[in-house]
C-alpha positions as CSV (number, residue, x, y, z in Angstrom):
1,X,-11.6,8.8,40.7
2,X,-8.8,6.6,39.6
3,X,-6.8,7.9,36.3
4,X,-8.2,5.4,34.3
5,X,-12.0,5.6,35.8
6,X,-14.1,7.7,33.2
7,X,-16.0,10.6,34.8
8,X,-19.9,9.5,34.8
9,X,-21.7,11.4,31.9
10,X,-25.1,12.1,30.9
11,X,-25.7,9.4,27.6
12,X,-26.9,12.2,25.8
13,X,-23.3,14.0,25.8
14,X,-21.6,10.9,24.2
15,X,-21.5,10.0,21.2
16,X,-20.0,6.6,19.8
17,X,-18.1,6.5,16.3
18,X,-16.7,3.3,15.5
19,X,-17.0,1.9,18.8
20,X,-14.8,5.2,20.5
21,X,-16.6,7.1,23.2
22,X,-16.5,10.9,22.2
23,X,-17.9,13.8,23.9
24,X,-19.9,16.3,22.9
25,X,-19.2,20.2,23.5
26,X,-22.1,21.2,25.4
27,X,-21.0,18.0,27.7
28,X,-18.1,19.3,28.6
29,X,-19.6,22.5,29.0
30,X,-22.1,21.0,31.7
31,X,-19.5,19.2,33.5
32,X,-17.4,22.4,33.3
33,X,-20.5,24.8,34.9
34,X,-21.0,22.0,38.1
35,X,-17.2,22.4,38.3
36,X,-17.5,26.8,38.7
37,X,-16.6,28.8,35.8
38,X,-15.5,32.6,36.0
39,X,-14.3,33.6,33.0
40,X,-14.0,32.6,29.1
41,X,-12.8,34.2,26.6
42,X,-11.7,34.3,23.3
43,X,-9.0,36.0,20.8
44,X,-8.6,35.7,17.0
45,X,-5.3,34.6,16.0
46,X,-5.7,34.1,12.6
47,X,-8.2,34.9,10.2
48,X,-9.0,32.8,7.2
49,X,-7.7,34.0,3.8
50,X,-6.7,32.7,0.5
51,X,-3.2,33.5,1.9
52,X,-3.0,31.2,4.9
53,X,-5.3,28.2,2.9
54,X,-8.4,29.7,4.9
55,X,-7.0,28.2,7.7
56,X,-9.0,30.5,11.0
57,X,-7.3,30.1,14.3
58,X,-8.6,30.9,18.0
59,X,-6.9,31.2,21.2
60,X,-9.4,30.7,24.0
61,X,-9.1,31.4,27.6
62,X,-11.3,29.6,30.7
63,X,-10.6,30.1,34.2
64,X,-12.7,28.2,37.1
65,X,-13.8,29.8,40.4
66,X,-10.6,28.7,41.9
67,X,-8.9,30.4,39.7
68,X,-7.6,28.1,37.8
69,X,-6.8,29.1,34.4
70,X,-6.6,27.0,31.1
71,X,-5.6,28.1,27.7
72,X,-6.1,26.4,24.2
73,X,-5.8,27.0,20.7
74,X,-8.3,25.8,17.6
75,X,-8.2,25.8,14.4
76,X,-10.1,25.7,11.6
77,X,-9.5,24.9,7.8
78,X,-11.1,23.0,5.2
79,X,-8.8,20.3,5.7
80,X,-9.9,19.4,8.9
81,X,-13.9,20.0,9.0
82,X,-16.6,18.9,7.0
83,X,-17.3,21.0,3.7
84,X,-20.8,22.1,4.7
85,X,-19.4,24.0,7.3
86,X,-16.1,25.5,5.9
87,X,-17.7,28.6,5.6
88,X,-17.9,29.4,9.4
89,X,-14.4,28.2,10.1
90,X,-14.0,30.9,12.9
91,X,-16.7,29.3,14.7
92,X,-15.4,26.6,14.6
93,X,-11.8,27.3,15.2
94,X,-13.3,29.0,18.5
95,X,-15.7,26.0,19.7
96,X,-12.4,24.2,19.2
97,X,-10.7,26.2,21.3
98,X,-12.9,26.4,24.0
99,X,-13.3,22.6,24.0
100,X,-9.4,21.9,24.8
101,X,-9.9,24.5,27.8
102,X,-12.7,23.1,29.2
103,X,-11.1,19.4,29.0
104,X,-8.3,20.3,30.5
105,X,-10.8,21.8,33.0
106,X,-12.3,19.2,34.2
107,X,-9.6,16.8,33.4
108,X,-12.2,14.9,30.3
109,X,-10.3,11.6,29.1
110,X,-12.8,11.9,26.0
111,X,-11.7,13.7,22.9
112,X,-14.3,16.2,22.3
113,X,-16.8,15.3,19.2
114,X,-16.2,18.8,17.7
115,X,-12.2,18.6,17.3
116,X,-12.9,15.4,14.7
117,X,-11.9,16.2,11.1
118,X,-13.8,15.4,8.3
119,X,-16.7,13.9,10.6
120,X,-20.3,15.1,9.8
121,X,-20.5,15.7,13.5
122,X,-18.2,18.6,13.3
123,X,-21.2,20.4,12.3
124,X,-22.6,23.3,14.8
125,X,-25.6,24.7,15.5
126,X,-29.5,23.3,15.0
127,X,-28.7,21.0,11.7
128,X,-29.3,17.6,12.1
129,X,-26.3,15.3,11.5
130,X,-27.5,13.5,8.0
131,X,-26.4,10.0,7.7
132,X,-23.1,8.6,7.2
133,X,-21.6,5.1,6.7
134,X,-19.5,5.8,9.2
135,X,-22.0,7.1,11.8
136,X,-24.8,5.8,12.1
137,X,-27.9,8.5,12.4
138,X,-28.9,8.3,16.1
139,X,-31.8,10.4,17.2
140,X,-31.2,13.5,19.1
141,X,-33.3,14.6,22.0
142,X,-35.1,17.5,21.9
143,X,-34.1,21.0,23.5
144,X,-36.1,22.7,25.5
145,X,-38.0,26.2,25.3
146,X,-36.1,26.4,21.6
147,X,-37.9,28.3,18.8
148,X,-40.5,26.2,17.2
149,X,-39.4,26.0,13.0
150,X,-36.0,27.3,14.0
151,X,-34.1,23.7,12.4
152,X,-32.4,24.6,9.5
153,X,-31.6,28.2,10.1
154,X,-28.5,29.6,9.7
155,X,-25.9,30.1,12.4
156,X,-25.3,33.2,14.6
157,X,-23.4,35.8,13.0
158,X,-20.4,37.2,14.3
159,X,-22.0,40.6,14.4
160,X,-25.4,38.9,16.4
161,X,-22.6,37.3,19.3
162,X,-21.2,40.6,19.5
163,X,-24.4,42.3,20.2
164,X,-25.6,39.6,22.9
165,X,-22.1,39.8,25.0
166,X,-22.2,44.0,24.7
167,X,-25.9,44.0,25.8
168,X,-25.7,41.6,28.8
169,X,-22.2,43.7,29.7
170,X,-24.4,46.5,30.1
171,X,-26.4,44.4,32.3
172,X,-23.8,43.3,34.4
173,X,-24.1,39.8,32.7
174,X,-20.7,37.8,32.5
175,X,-20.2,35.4,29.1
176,X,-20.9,32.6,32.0
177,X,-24.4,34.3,32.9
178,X,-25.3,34.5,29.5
179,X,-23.6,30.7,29.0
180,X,-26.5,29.8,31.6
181,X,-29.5,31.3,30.7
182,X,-28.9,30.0,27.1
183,X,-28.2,26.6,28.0
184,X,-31.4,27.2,30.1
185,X,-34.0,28.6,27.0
186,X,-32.2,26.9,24.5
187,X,-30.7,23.6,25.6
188,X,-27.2,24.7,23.8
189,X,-23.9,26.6,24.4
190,X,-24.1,30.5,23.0
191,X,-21.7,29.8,20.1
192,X,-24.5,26.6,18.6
193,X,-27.2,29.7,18.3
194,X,-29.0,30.2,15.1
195,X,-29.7,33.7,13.2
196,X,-33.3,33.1,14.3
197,X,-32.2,32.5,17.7
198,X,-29.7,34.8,18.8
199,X,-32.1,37.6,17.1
200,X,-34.7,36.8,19.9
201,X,-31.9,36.6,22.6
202,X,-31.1,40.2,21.3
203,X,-34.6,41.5,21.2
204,X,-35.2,40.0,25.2
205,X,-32.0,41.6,26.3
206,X,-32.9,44.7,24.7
207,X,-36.5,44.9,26.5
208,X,-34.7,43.7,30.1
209,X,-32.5,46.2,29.2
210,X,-35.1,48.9,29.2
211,X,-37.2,47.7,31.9
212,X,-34.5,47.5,34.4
């Protein structure tokens, strides 16, 4: 593939603003799995606080399964996401991160939908996108085996990721393993779980857990 040749990508991954072909994060994160991923992880740099304009930055960490390693830092403030999700700023800051790993990765010449500022799009998790007048509202496909009611509900807590990564540790589950059988039951990347959703994941590692 030439330098200039775009990398063939599933429709549903892309998104068009203003006729600029953008990615999406669980794109990159399905062209990063076919490529072999070992390891991601992630650090808190900053957290957000009146002090710093609360302005959250993450330094992530991705290696492939020939040991390749990529690094990126993300940040999150409310000057450069939409205000309905200001609040979650570290998860943001982190999906952020992750994204400029995984493009460097698998060498992406798309700029990754979640890095936009000020876009609706910059919005996480099960919420639908409302309707801009700068982008239009396209319909989104449905994922698979999620919860049925489970739109709206409020993102994964900090505490609820925490639990899911310690469980499937004890398990012998990597983040990548875990990475899989999410995108498998729930058709998006661990970090884009809801409340309601990561509380089942926790509840079906927890009965493996005993069982094995």
């Amino acid at each position: 593939m030439s330098a200039t040749e775009k990398p063939k990508i599933d429709p549903r991954f892309l998104e068009i603003i203003e006729g600029r072909e953008f990615i999406k994060f669980g794109g990159l994160l399905h062209l990063a799995t076919e490529k072999g991923i070992s390891r991601i992880e992630t650090e808190i740099i900053q957290l957000p606080s009146p002090e710093n304009g609360q302005s959250a930055i993450i330094r992530a960490v991705v290696e492939s399964k020939e040991d390749e390693m990529f690094s990126g830092i993300g940040d999150c403030s409310p000057e450069n996401c939409h205000p309905k999700v200001a609040k979650h700023s570290i998860r943001i800051a982190e999906t952020r991160a992750i994204a400029r790993c995984l493009k460097l990765l698998v060498d992406s010449p798309y700029t990754c939908l979640e890095e936009l500022a000020g876009e609706d799009d910059v919005i996480v998790g099960d919420n639908p996108r409302p309707e801009t007048k700068k982008t239009p509202k396209t319909e989104k496909p449905a994922k698979p085996h999620s919860d049925n009611g489970d739109s709206g509900q409020k993102p994964m807590s900090q505490a609820q990721k925490s639990a899911i990564i310690n469980i499937g540790r004890r398990k012998g589950l990597t983040l990548v393993d875990l990475e899989k059988m999410v995108q498998e039951n729930y058709g998006a990347p661990l970090i884009e779980l809801s409340q309601k959703q990561a509380s089942n994941l926790i509840t079906s590692l927890q009965q493996a857990a005993k069982t094995a």
